[in-house]
FIDRENVO-733388 format. One record per residue: residue number from 1; residue in one letter; x, y, z of N, C-alpha, C, O in turn. Coordinates in nm, 4 decimals. Layout:
 lumke tormar     n_xx     n_yy     n_zz    ca_xx    ca_yy    ca_zz     c_xx     c_yy     c_zz     o_xx     o_yy     o_zz
   NUM      a        X        Y        Z        X        Y        Z        X        Y        Z        X        Y        Z
...
//
This chain:
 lumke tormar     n_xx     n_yy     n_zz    ca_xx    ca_yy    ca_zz     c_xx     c_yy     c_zz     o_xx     o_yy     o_zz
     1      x   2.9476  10.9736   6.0357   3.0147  10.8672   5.9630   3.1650  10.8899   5.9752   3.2048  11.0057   5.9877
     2      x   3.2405  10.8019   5.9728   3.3638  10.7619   5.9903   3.4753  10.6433   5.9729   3.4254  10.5432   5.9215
     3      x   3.5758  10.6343   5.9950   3.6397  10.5035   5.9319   3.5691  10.3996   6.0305   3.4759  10.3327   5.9858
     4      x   3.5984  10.3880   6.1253   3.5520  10.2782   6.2691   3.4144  10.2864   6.2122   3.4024  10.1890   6.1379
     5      x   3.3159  10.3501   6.2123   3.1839  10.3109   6.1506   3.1483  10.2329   6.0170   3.0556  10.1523   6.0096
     6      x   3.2534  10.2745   5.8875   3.2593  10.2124   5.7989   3.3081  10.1061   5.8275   3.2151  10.0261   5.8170
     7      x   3.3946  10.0545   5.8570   3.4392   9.8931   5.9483   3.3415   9.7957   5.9992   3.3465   9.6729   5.9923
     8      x   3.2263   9.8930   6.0665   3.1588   9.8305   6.1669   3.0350   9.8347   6.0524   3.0656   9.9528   6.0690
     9      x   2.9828   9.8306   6.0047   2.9238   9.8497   5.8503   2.9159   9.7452   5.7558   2.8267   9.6609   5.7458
    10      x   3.0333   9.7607   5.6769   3.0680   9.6881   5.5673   3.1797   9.5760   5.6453   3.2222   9.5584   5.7595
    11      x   3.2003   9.5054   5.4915   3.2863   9.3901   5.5161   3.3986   9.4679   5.4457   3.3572   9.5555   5.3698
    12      x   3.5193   9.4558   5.4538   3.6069   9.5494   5.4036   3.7224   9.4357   5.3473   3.7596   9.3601   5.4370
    13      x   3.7824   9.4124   5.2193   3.9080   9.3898   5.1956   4.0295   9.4362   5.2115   4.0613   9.5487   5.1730
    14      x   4.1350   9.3299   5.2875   4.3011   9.4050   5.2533   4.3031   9.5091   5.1516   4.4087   9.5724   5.1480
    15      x   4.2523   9.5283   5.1043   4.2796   9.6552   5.0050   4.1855   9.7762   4.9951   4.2070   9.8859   4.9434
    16      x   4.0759   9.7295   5.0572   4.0337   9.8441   5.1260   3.8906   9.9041   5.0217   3.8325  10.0125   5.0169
    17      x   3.8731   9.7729   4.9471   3.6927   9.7833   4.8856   3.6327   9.7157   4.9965   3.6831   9.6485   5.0865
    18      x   3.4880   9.7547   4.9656   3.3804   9.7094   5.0246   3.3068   9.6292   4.9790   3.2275   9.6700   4.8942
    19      x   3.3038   9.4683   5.0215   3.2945   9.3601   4.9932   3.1107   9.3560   5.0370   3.0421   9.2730   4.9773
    20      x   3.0698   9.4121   5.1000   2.9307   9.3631   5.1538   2.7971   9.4129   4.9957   2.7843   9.5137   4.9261
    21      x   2.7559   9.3359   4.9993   2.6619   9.3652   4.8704   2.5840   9.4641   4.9183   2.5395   9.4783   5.0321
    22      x   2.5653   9.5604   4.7807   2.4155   9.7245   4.7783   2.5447   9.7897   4.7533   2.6604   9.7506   4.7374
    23      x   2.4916   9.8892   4.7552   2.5059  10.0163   4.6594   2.6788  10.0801   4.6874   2.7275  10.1608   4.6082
    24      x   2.7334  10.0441   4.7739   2.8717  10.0440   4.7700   2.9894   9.9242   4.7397   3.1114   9.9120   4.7503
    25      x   2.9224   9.8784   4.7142   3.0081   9.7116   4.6672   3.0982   9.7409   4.5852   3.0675   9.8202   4.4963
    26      x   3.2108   9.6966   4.5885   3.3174   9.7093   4.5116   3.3612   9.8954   4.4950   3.4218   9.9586   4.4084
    27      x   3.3166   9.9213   4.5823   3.3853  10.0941   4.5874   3.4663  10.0913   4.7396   3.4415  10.0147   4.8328
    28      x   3.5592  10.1872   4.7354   3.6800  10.2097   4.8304   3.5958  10.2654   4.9655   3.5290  10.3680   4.9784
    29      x   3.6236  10.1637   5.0549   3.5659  10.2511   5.1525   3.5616  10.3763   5.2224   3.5423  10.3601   5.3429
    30      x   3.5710  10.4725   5.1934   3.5526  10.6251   5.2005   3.4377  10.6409   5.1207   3.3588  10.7252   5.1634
    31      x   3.4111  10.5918   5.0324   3.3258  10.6301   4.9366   3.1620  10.6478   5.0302   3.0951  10.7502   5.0168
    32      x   3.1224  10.5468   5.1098   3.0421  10.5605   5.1901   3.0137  10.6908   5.2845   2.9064  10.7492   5.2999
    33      x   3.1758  10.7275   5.3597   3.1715  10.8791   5.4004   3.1179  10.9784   5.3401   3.0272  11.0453   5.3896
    34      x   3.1849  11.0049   5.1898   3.1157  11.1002   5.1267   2.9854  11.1355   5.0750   2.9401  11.2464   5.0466
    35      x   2.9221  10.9945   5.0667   2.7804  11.0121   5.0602   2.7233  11.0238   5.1538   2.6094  11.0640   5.1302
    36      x   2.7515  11.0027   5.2983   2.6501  11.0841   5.4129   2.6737  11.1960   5.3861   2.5679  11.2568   5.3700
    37      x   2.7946  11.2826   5.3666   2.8588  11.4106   5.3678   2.7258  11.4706   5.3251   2.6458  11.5387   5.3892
    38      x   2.7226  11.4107   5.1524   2.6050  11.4663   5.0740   2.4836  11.4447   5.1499   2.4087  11.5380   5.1791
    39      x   2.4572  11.2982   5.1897   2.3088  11.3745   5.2418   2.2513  11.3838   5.2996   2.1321  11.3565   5.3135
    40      x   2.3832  11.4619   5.3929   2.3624  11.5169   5.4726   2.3367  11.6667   5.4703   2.2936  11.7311   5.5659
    41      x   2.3638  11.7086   5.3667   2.3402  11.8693   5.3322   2.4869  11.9227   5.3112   2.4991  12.0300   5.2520
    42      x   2.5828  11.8659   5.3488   2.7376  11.9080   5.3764   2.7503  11.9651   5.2021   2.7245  11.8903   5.1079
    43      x   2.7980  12.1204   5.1843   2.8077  12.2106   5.0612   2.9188  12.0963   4.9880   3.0185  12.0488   5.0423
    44      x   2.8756  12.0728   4.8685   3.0198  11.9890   4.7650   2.9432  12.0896   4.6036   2.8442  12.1607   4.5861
    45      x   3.0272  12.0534   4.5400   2.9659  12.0985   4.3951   2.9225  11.9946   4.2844   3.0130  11.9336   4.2274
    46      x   2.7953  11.9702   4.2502   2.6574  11.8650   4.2220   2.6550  11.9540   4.0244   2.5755  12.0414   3.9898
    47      x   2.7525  11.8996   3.9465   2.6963  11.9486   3.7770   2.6983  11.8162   3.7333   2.7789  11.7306   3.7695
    48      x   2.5894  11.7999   3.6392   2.5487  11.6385   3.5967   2.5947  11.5546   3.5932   2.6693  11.4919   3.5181
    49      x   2.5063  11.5384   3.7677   2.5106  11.4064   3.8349   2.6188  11.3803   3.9181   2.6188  11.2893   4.0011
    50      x   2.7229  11.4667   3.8963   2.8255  11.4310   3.9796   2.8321  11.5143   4.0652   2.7984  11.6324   4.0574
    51      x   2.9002  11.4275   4.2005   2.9344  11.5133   4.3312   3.0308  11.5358   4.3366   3.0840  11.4446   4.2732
    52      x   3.1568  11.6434   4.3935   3.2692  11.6716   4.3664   3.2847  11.7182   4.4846   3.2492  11.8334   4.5098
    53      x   3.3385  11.6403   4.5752   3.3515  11.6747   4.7145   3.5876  11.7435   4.6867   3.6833  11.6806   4.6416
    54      x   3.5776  11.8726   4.7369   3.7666  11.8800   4.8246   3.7462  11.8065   4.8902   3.6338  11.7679   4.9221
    55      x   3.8967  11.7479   4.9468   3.9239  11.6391   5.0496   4.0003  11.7525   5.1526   4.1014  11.8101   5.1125
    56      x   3.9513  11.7764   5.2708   4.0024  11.8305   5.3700   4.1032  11.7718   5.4257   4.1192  11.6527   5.3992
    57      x   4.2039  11.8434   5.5232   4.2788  11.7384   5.5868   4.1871  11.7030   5.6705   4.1875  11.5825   5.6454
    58      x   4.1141  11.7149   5.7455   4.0189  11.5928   5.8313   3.9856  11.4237   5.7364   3.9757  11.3091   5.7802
    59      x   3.9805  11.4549   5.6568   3.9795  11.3426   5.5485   4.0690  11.2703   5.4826   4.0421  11.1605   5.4339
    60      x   4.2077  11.3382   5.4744   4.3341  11.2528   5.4696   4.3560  11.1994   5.5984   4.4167  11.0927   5.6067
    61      x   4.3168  11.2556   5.6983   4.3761  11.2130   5.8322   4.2674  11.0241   5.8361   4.3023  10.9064   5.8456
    62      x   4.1138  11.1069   5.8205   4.0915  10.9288   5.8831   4.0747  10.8503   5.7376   3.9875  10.7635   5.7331
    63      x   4.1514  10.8755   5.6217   4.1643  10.8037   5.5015   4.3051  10.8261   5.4503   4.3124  10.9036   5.3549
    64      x   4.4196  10.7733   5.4950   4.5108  10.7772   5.4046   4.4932  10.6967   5.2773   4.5798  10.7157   5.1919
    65      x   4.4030  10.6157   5.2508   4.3987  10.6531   5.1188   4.3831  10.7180   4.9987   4.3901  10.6792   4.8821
    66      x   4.3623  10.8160   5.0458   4.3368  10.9704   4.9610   4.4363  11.0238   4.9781   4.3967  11.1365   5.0077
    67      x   4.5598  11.0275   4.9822   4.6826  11.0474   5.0335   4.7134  11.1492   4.9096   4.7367  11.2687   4.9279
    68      x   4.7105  11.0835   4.7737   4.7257  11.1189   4.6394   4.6349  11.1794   4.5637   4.6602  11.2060   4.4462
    69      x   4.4867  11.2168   4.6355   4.3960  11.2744   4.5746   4.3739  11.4124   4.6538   4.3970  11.4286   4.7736
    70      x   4.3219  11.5145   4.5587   4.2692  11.6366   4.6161   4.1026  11.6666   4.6085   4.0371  11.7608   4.6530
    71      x   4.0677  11.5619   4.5431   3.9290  11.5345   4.5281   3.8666  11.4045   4.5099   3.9162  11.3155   4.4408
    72      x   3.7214  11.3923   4.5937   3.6613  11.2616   4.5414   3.5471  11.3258   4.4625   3.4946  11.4316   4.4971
    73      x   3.4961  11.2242   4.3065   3.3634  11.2779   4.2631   3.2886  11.1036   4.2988   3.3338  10.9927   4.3272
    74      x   3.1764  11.1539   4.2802   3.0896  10.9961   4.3236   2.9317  11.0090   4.2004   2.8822  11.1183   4.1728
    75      x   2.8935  10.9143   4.1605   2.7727  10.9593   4.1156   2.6965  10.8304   4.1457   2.7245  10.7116   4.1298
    76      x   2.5743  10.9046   4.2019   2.4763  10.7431   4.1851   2.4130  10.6844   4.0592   2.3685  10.7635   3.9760
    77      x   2.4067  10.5810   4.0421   2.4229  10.4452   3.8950   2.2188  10.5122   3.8962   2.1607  10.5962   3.9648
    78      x   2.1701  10.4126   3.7750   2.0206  10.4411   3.7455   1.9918  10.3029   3.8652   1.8992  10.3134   3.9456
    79      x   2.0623  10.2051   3.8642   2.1077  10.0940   3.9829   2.0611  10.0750   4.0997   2.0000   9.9756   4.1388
    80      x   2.0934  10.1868   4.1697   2.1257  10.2720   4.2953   2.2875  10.2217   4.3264   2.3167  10.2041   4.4447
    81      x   2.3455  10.2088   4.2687   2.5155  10.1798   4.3105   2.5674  10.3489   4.3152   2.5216  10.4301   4.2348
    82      x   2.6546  10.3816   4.4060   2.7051  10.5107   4.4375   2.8431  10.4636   4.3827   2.8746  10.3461   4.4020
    83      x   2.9367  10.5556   4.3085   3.0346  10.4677   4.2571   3.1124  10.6067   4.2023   3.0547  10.7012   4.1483
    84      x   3.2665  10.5964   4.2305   3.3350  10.7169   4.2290   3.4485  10.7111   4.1065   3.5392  10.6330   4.0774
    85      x   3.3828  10.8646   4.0366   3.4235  10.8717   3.9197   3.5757  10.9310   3.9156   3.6126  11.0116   4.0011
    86      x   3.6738  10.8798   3.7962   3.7644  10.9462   3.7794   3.7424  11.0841   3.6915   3.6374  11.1079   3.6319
    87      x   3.8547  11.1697   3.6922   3.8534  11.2864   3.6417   3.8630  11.2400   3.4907   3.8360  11.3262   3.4070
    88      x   3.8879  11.1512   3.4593   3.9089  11.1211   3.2895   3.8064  11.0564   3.2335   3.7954  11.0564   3.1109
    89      x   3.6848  10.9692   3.3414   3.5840  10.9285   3.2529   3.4894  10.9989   3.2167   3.4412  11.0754   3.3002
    90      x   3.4374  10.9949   3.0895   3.3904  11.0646   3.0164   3.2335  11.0570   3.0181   3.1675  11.1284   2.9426
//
C-alpha cells in the first residue's frame, strides 16, 4: 500500500479525505496505509482498541500530511468504519 495506490482506490478530495463510501469514508487518506500496515502483521502498539502506529520518515515522505504529527492512532468503529483517533479523545 501506498499513496498512488490509495489514489487509485478511493475517490480523494482537495483536501485529502476519502470520499468513496465503507469503512474509510471521511478519514484522511493515509489512514488506509496504516491499516494494511496492521494487517499486515507490521509491530505498532494495540491497548484498548487502539492502534498507535510512529510515523517513520518513509511516511512523512509519501504523506506530507503528517508533516505535524509523530503519530497516527486508528481504531475500528462496532460499524466497521476504521477512523483515527486524536490524542485528546477520550
Amino acid at each position: 500500500m501506498n499513496r498512488e495506490l490509495v489514489f487509485s482506490m478511493f475517490q480523494v478530495d482537495e483536501a485529502g479525505i476519502i470520499r468513496t463510501p465503507g469503512p474509510f469514508e471521511g478519514q484522511y487518506l493515509y489512514i488506509p496505509y496504516f491499516w494494511y500496515l496492521h494487517i499486515s502483521g507490521y509491530r505498532e502498539d494495540v491497548r484498548d482498541g487502539i492502534i498507535t502506529f510512529q510515523i517513520r520518515m518513509e511516511d512523512h515522505a509519501q504523506f506530507p500530511e503528517l508533516a505535524n504529527q509523530d503519530v497516527v492512532r486508528l481504531k475500528q468503529q462496532e460499524n466497521g468504519m476504521i477512523v483515527e483517533i486524536s490524542e485528546f479523545t477520550s
